[in-house]
Backbone atoms as SQL, in Angstrom:
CREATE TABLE atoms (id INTEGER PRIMARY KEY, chain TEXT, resi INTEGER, resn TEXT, atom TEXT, x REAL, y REAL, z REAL);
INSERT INTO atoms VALUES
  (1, 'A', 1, 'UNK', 'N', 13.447, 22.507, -8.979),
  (2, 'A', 1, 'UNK', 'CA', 13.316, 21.479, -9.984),
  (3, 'A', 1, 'UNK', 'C', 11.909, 21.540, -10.588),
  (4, 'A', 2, 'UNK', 'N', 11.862, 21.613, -11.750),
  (5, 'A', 2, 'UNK', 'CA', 10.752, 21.721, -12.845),
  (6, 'A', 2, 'UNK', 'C', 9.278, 20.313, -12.389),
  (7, 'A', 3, 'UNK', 'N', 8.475, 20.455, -11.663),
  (8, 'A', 3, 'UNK', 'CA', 7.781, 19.108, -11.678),
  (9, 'A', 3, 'UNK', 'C', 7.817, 19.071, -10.363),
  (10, 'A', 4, 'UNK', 'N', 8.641, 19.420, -9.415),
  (11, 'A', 4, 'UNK', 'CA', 9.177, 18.947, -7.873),
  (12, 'A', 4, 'UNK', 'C', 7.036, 18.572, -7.481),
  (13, 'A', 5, 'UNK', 'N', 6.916, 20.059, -7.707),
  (14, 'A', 5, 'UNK', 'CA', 5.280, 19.817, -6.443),
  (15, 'A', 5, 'UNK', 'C', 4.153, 19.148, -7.158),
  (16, 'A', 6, 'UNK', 'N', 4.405, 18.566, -8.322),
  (17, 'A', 6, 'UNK', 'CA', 3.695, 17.671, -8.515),
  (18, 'A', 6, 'UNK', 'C', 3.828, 16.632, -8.525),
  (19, 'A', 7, 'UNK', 'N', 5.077, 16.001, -8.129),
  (20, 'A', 7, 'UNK', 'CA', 5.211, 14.448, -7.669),
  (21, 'A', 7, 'UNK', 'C', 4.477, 14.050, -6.370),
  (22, 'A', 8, 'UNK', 'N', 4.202, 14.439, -5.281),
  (23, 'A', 8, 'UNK', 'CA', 3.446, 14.230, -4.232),
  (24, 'A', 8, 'UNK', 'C', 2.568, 13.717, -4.753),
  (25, 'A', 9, 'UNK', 'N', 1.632, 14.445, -5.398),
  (26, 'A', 9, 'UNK', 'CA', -0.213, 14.449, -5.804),
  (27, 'A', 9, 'UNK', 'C', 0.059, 13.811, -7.070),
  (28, 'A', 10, 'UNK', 'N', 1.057, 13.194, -7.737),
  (29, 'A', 10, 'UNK', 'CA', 0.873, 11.860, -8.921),
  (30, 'A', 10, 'UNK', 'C', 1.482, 10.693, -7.861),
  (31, 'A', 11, 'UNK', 'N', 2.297, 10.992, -6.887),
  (32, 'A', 11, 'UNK', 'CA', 2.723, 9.846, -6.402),
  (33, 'A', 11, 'UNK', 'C', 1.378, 8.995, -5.134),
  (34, 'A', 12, 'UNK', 'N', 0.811, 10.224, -4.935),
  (35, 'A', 12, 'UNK', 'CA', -0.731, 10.008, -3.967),
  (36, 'A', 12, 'UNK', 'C', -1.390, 9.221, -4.559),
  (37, 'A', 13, 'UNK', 'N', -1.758, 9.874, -5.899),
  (38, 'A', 13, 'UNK', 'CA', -2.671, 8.956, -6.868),
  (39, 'A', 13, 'UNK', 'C', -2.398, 8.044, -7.069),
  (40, 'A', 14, 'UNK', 'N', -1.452, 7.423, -7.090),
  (41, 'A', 14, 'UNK', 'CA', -0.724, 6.185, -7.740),
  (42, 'A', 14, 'UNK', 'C', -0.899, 5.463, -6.002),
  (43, 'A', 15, 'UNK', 'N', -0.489, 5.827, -5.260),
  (44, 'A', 15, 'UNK', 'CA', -0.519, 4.871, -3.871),
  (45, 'A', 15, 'UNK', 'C', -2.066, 4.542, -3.338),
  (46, 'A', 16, 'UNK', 'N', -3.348, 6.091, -3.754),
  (47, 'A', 16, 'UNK', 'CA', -3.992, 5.738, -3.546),
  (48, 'A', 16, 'UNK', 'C', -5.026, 4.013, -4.411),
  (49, 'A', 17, 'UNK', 'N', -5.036, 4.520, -5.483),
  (50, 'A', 17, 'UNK', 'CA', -5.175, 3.448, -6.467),
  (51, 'A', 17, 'UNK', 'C', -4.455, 1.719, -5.850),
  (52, 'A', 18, 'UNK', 'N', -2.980, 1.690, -5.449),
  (53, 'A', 18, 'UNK', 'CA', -2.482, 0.622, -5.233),
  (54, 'A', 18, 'UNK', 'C', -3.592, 0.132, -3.876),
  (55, 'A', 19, 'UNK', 'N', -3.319, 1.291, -2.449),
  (56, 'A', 19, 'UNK', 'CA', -3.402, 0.306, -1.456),
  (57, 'A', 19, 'UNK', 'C', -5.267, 0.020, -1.576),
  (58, 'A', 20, 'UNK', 'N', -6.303, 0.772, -2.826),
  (59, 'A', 20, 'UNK', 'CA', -7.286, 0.380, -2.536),
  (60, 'A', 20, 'UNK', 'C', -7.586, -1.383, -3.113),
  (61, 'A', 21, 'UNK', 'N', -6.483, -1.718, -4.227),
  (62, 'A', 21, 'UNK', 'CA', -6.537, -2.733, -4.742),
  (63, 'A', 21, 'UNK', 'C', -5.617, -3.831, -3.946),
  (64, 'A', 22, 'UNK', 'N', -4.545, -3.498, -3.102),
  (65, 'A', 22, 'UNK', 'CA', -4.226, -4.208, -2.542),
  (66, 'A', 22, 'UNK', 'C', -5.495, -4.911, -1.038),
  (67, 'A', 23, 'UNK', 'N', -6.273, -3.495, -0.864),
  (68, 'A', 23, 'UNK', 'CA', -7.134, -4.190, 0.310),
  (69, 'A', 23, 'UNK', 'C', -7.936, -4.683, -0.110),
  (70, 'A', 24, 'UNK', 'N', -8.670, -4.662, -1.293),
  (71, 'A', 24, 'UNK', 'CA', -9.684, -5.463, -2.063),
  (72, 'A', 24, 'UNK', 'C', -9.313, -6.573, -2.504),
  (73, 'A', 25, 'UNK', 'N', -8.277, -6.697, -2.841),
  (74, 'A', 25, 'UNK', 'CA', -8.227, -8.113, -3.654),
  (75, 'A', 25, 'UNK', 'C', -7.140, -9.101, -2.749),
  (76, 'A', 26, 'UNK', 'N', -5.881, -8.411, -2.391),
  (77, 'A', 26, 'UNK', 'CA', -4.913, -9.016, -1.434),
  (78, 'A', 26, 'UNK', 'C', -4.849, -9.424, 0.125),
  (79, 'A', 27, 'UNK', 'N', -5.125, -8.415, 0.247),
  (80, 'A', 27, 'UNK', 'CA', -5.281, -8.917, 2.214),
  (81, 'A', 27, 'UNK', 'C', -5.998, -10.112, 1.934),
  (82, 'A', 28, 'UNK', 'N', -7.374, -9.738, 1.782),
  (83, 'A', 28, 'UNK', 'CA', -8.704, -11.222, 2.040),
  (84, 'A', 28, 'UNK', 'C', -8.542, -10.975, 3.694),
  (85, 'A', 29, 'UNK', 'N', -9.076, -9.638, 4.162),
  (86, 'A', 29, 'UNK', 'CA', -9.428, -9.562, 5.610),
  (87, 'A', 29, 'UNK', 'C', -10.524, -9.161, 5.534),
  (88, 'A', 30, 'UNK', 'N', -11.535, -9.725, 6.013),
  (89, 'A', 30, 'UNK', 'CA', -13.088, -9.873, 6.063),
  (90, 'A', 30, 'UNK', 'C', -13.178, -8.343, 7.045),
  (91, 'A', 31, 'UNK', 'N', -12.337, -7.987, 7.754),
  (92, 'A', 31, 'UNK', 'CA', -12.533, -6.412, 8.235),
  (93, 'A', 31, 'UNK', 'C', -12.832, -5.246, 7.745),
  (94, 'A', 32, 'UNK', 'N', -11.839, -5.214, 6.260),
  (95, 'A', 32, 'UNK', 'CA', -11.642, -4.496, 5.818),
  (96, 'A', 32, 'UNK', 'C', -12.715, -4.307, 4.068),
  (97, 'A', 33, 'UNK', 'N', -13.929, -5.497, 4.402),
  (98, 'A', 33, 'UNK', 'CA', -14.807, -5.636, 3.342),
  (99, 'A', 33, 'UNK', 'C', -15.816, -4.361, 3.032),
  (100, 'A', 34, 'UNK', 'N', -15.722, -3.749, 2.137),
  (101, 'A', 34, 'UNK', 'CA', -16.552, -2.683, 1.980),
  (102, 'A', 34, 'UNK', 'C', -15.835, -1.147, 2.765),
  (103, 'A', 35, 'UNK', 'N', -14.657, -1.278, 2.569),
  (104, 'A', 35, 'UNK', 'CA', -13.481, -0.300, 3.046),
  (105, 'A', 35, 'UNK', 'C', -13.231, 0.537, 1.707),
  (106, 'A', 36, 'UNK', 'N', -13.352, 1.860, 1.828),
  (107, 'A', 36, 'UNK', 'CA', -13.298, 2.602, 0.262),
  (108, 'A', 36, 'UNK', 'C', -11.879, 3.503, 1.152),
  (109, 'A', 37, 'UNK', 'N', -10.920, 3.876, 0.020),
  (110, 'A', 37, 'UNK', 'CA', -10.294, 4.644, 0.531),
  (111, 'A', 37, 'UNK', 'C', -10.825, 6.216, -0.274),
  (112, 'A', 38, 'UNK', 'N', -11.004, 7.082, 0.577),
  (113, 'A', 38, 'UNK', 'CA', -11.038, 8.311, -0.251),
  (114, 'A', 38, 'UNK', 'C', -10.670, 9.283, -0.581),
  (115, 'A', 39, 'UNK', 'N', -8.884, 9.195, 0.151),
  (116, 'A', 39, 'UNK', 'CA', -8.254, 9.934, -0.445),
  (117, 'A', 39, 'UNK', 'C', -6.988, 9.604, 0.512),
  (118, 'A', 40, 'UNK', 'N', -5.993, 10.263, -0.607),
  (119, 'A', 40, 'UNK', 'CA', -4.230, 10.191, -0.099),
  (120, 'A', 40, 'UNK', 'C', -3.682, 11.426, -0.228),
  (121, 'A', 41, 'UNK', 'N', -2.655, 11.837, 0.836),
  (122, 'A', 41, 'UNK', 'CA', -1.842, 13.201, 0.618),
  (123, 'A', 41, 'UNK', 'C', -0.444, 12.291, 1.340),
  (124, 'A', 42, 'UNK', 'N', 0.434, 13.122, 0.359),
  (125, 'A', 42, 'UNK', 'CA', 1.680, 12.475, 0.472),
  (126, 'A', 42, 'UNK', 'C', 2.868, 14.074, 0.971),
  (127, 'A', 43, 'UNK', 'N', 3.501, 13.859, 2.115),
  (128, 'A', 43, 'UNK', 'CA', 4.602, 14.732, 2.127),
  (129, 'A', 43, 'UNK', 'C', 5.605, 15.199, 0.854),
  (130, 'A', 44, 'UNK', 'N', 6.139, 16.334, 0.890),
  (131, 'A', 44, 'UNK', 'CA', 6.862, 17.071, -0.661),
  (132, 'A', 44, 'UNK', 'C', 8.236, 15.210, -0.601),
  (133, 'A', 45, 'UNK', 'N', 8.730, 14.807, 0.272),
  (134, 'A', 45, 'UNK', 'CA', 9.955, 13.941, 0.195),
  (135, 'A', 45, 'UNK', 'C', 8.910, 12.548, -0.276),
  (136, 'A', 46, 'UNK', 'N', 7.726, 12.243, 0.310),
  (137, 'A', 46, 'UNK', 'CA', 7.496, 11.243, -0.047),
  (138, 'A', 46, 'UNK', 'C', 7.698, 10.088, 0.988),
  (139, 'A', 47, 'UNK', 'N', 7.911, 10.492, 2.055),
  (140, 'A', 47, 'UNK', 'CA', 8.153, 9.604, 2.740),
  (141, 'A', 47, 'UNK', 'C', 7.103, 9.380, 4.194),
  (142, 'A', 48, 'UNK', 'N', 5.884, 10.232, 3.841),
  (143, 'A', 48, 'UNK', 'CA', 4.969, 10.126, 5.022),
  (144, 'A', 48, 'UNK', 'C', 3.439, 9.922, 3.656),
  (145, 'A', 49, 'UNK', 'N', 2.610, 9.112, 3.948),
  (146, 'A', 49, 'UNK', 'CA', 1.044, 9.268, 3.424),
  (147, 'A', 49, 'UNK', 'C', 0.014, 8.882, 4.386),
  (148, 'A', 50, 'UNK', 'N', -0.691, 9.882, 4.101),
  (149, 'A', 50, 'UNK', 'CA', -2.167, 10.250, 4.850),
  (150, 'A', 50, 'UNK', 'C', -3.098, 9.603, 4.008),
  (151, 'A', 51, 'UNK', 'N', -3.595, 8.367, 4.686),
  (152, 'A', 51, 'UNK', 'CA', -4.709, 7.905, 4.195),
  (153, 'A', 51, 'UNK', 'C', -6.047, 7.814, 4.751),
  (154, 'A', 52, 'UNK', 'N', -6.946, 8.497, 3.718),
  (155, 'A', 52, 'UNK', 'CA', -8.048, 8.965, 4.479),
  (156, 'A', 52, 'UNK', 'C', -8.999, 7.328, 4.044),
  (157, 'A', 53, 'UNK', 'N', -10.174, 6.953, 4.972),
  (158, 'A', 53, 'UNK', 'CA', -10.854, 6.031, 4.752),
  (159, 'A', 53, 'UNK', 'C', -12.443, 5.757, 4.997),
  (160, 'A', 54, 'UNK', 'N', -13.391, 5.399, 4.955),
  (161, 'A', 54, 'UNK', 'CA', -14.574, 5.307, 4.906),
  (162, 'A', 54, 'UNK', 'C', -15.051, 4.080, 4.903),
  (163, 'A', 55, 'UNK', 'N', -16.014, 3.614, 5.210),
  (164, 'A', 55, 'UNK', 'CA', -16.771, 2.233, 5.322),
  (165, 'A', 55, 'UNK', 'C', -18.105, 2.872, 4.354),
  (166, 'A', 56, 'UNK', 'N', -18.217, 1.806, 3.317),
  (167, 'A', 56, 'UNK', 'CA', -19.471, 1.710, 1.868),
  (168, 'A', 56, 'UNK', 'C', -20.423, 2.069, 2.946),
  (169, 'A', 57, 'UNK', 'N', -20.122, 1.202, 3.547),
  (170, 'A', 57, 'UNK', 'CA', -21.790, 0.210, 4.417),
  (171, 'A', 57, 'UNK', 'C', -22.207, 1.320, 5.617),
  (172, 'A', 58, 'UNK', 'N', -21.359, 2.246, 5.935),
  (173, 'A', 58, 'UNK', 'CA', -21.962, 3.621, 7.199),
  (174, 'A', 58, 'UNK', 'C', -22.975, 3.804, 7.058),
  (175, 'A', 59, 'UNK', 'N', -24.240, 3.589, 6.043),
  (176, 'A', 59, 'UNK', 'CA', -25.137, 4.719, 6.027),
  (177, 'A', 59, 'UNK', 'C', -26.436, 3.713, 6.068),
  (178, 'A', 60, 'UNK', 'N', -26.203, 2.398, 5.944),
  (179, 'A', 60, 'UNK', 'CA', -27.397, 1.536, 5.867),
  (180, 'A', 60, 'UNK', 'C', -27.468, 1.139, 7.521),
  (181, 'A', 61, 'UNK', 'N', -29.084, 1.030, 7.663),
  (182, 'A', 61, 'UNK', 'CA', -29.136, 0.902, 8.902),
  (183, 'A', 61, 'UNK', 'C', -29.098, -0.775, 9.543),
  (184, 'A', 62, 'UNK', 'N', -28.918, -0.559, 10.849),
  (185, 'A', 62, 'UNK', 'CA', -28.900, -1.753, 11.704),
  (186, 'A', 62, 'UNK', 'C', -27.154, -2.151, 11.702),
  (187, 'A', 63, 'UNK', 'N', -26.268, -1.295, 10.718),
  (188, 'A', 63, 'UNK', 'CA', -24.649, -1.416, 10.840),
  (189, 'A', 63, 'UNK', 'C', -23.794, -0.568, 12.364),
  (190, 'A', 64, 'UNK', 'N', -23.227, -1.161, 13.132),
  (191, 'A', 64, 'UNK', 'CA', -22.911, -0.746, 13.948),
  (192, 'A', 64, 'UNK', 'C', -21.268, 0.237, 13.822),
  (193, 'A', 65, 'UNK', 'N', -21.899, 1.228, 13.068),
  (194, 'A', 65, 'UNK', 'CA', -20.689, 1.661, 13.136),
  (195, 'A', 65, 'UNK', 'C', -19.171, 1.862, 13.564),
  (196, 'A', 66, 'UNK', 'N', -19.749, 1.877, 14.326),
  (197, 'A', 66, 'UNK', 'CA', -18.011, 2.499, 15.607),
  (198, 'A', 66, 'UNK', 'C', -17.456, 0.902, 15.599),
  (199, 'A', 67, 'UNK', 'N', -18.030, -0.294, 15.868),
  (200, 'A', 67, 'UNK', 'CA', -17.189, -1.587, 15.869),
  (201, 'A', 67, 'UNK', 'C', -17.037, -1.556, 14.608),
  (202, 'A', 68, 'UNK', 'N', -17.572, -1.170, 13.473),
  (203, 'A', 68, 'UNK', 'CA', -17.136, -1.795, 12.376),
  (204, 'A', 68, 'UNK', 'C', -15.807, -0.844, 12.006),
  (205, 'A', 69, 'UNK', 'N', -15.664, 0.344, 12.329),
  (206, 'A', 69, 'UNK', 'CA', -14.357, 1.962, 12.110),
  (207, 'A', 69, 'UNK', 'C', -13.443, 0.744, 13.244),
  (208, 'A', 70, 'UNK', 'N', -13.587, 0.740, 14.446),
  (209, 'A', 70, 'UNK', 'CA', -12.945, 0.034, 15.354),
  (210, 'A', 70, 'UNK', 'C', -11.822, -1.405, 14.517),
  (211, 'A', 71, 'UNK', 'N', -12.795, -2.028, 13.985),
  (212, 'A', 71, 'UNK', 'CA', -12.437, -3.383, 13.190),
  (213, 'A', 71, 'UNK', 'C', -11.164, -3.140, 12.545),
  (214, 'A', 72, 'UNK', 'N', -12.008, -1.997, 11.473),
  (215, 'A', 72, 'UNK', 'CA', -11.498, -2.242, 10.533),
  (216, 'A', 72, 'UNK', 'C', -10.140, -0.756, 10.267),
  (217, 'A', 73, 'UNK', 'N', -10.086, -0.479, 11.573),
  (218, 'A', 73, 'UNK', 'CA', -9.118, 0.148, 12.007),
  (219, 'A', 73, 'UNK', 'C', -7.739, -0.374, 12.161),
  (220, 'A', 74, 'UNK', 'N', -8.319, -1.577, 13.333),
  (221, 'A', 74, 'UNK', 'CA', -6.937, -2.848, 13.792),
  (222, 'A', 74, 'UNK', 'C', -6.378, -3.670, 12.417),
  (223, 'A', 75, 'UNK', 'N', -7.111, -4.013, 11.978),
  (224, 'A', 75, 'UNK', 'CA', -7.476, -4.405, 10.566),
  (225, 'A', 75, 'UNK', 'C', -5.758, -3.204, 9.866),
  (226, 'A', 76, 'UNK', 'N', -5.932, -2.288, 9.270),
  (227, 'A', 76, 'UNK', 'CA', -5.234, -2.367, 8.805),
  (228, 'A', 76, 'UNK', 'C', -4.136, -2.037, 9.661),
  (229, 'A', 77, 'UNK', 'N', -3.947, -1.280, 10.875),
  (230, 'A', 77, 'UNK', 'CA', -2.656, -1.362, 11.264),
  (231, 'A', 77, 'UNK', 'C', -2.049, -2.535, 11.705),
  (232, 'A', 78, 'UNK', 'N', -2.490, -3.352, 11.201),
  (233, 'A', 78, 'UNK', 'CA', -2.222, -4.958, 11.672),
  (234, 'A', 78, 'UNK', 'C', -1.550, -5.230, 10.098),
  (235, 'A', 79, 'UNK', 'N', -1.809, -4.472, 8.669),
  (236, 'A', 79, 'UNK', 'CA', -1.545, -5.037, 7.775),
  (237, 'A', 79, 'UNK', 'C', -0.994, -3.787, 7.626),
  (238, 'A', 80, 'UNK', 'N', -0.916, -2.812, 7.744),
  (239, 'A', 80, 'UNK', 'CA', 0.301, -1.600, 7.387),
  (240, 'A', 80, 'UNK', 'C', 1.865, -2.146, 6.807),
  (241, 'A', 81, 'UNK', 'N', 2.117, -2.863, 7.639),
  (242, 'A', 81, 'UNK', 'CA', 3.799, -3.162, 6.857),
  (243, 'A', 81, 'UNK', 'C', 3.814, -3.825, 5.486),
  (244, 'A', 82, 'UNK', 'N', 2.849, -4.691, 5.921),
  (245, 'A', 82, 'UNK', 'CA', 2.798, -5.615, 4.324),
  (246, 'A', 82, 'UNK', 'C', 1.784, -4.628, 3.341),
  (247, 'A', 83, 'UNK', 'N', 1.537, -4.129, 3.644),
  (248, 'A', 83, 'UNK', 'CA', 0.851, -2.849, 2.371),
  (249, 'A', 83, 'UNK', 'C', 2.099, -2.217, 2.071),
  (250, 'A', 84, 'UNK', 'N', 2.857, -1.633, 3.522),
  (251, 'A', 84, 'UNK', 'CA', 4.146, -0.558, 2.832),
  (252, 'A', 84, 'UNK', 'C', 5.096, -1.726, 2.124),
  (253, 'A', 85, 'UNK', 'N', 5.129, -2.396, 2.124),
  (254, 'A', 85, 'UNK', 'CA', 6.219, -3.266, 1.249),
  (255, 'A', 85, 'UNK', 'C', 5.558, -2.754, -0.073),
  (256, 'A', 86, 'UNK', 'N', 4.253, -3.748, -0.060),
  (257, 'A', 86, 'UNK', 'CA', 3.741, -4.035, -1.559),
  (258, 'A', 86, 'UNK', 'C', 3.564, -2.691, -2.451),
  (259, 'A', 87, 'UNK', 'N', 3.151, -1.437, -1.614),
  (260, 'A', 87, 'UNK', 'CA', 3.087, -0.061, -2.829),
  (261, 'A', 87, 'UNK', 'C', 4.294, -0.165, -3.292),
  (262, 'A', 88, 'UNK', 'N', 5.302, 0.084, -2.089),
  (263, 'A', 88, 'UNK', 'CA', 6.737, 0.549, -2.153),
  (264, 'A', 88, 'UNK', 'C', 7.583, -0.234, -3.348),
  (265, 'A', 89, 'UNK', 'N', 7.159, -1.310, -3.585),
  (266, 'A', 89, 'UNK', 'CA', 7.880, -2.164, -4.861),
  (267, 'A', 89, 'UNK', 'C', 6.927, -2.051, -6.202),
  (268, 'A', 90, 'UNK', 'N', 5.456, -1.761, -6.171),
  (269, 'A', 90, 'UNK', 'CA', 4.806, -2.007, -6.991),
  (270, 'A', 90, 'UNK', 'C', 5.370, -0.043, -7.386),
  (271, 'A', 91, 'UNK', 'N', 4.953, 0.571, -6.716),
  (272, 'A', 91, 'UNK', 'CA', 4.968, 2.231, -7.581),
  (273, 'A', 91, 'UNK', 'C', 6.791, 1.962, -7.831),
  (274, 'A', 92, 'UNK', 'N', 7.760, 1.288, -7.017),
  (275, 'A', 92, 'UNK', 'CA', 9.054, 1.542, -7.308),
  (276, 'A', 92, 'UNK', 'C', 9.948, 2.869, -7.216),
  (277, 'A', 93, 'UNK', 'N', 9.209, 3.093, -5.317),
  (278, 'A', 93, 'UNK', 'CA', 9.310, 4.150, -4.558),
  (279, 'A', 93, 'UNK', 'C', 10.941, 3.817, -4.396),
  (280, 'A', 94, 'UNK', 'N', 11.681, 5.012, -3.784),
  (281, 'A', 94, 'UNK', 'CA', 13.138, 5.033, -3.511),
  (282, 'A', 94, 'UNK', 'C', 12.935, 4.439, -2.035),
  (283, 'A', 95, 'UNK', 'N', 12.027, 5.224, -0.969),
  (284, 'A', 95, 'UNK', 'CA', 11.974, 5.076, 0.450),
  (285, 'A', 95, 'UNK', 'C', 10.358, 4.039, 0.623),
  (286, 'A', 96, 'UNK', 'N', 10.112, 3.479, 1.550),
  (287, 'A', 96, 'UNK', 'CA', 8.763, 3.124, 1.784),
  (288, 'A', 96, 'UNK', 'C', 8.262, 4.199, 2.699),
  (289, 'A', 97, 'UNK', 'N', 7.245, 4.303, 2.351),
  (290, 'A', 97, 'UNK', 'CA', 6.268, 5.395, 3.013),
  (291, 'A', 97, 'UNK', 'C', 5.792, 5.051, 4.192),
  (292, 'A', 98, 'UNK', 'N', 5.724, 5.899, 5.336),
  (293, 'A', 98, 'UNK', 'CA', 5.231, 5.466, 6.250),
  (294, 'A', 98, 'UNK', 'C', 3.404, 6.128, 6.047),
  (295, 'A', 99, 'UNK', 'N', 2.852, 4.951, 6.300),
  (296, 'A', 99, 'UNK', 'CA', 1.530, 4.886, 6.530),
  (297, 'A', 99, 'UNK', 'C', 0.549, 5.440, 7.405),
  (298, 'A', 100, 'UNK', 'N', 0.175, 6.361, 7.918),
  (299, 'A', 100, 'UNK', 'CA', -0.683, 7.103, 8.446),
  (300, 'A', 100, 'UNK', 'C', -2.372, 6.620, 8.041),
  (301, 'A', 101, 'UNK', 'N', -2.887, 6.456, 8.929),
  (302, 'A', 101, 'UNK', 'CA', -4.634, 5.991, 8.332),
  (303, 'A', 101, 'UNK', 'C', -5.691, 6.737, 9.199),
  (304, 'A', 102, 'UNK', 'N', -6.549, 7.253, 8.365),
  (305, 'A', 102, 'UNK', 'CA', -7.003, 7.728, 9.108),
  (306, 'A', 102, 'UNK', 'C', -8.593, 8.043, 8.827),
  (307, 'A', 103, 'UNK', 'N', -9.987, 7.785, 9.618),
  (308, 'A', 103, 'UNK', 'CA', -11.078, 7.637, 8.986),
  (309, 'A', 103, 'UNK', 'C', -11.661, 9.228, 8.698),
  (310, 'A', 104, 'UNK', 'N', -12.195, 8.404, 7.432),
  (311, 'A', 104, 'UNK', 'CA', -12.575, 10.065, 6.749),
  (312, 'A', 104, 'UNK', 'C', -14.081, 10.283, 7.016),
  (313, 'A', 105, 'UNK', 'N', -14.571, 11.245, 7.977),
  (314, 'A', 105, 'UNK', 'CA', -15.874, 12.168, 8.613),
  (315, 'A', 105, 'UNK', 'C', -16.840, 12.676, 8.238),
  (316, 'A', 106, 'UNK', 'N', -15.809, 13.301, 6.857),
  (317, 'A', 106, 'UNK', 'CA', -16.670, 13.927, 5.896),
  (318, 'A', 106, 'UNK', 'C', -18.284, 13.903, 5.015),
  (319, 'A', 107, 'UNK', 'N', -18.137, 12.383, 5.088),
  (320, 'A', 107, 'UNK', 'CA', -19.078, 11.842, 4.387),
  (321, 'A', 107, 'UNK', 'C', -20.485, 11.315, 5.382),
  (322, 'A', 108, 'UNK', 'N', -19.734, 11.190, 6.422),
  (323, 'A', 108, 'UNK', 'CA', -21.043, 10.634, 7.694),
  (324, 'A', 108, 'UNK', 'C', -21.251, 12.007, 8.188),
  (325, 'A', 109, 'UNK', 'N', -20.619, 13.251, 8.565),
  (326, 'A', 109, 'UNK', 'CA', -21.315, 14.543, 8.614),
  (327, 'A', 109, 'UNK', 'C', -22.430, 14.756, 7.427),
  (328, 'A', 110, 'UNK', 'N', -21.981, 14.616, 6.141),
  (329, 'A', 110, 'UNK', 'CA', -23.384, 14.982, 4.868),
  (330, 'A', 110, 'UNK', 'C', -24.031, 13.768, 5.389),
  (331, 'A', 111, 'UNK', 'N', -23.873, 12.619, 5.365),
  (332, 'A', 111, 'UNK', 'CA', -24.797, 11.609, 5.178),
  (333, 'A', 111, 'UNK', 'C', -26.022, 12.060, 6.619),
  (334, 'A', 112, 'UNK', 'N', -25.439, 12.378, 7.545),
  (335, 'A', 112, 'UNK', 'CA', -26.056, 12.623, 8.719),
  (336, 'A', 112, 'UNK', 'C', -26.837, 14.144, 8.500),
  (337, 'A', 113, 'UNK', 'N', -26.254, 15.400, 8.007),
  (338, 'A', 113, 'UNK', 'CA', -27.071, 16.510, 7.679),
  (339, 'A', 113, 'UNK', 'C', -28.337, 15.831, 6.803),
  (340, 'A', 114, 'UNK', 'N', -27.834, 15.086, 5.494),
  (341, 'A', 114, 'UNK', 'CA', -29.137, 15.007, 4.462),
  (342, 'A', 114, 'UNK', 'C', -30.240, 14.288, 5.522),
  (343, 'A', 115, 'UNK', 'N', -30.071, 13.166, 6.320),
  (344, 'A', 115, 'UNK', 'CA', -31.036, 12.859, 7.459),
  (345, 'A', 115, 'UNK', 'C', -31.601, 13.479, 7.809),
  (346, 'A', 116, 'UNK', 'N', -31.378, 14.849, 8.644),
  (347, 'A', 116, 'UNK', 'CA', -31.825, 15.222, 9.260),
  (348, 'A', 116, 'UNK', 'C', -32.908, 16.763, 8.278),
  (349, 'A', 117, 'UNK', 'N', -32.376, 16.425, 7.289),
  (350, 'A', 117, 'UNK', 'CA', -32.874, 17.865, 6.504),
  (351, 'A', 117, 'UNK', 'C', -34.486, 16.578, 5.869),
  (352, 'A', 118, 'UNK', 'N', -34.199, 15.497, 5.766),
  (353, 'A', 118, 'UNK', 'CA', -35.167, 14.846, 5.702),
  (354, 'A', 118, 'UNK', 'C', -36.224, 14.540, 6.307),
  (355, 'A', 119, 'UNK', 'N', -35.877, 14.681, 7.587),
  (356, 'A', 119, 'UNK', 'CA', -36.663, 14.826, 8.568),
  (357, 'A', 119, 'UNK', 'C', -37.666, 15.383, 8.968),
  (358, 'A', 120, 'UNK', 'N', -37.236, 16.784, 8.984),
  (359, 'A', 120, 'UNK', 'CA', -37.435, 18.157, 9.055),
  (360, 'A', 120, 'UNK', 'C', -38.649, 18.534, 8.191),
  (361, 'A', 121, 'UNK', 'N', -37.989, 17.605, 6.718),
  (362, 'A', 121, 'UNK', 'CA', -39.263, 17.889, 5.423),
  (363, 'A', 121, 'UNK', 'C', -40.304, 16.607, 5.695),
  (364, 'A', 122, 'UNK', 'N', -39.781, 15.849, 6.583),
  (365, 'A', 122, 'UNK', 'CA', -41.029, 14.728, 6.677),
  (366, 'A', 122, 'UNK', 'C', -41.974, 15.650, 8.335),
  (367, 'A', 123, 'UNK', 'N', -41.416, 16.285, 8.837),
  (368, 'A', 123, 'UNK', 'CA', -42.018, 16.857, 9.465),
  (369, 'A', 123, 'UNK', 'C', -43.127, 17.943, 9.417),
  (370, 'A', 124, 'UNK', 'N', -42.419, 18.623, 8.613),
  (371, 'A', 124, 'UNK', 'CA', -43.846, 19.483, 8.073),
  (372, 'A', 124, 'UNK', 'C', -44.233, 19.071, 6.802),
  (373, 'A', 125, 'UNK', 'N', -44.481, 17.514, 6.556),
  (374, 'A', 125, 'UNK', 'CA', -45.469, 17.513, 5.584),
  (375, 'A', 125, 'UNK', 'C', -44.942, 17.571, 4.423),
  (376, 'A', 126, 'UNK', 'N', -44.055, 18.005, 4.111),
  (377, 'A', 126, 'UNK', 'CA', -43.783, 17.774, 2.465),
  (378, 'A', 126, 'UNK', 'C', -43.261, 16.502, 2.168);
């Protein structure tokens, strides 16, 4: 079918977009405050999404990371069903997606290299 492998990655986009506005504006769970999602991959059927996630606030100090990933972990698998309702009617999916979450690394590995490359240059002087 003409289009088949690009419904995943328009239907990603579209879920990612929903559940970041559903956790911003709908929940109102103080867990999930400063929760960015940064990315979605969706199975070829559509019926599994990988949501990758991040906390704004990781990189400023005196934030306790791991309780706040911890939090705001329970946080949403505590609100997973009522998210899969709300995409599932708002995109006007056939199946509801099952929800997968999962925190994204990526960004606290760079955030943690540029540290340390900072360091390094505060060390010898430059």
């Amino acid at each position: 079918m003409p289009g088949q492998s690009q419904r995943p990655a328009r239907a990603a986009a579209q879920l990612r977009q929903e559940i970041a506005r559903q956790i911003s504006r709908e929940l109102g769970d103080p867990r999930l405050d400063g929760l960015v999602v940064s990315s979605v991959s969706m199975t070829p059927d559509l019926r599994l999404a990988r949501i990758m996630w991040r906390l704004a606030d990781s990189s400023l100090p005196g934030v306790d990371l791991e309780a706040r990933k911890k939090d705001a972990a329970k946080a949403l698998e505590k609100s997973s069903g009522r998210l899969r309702k709300a995409v599932t009617a708002r995109l006007g999916l056939r199946y509801a997606p099952e929800l997968r979450f999962q925190y994204d690394e990526g960004l606290d590995a760079r955030d943690r290299i540029e540290q340390l490359l900072h360091e390094v240059k505060k060390e010898r002087g430059e």
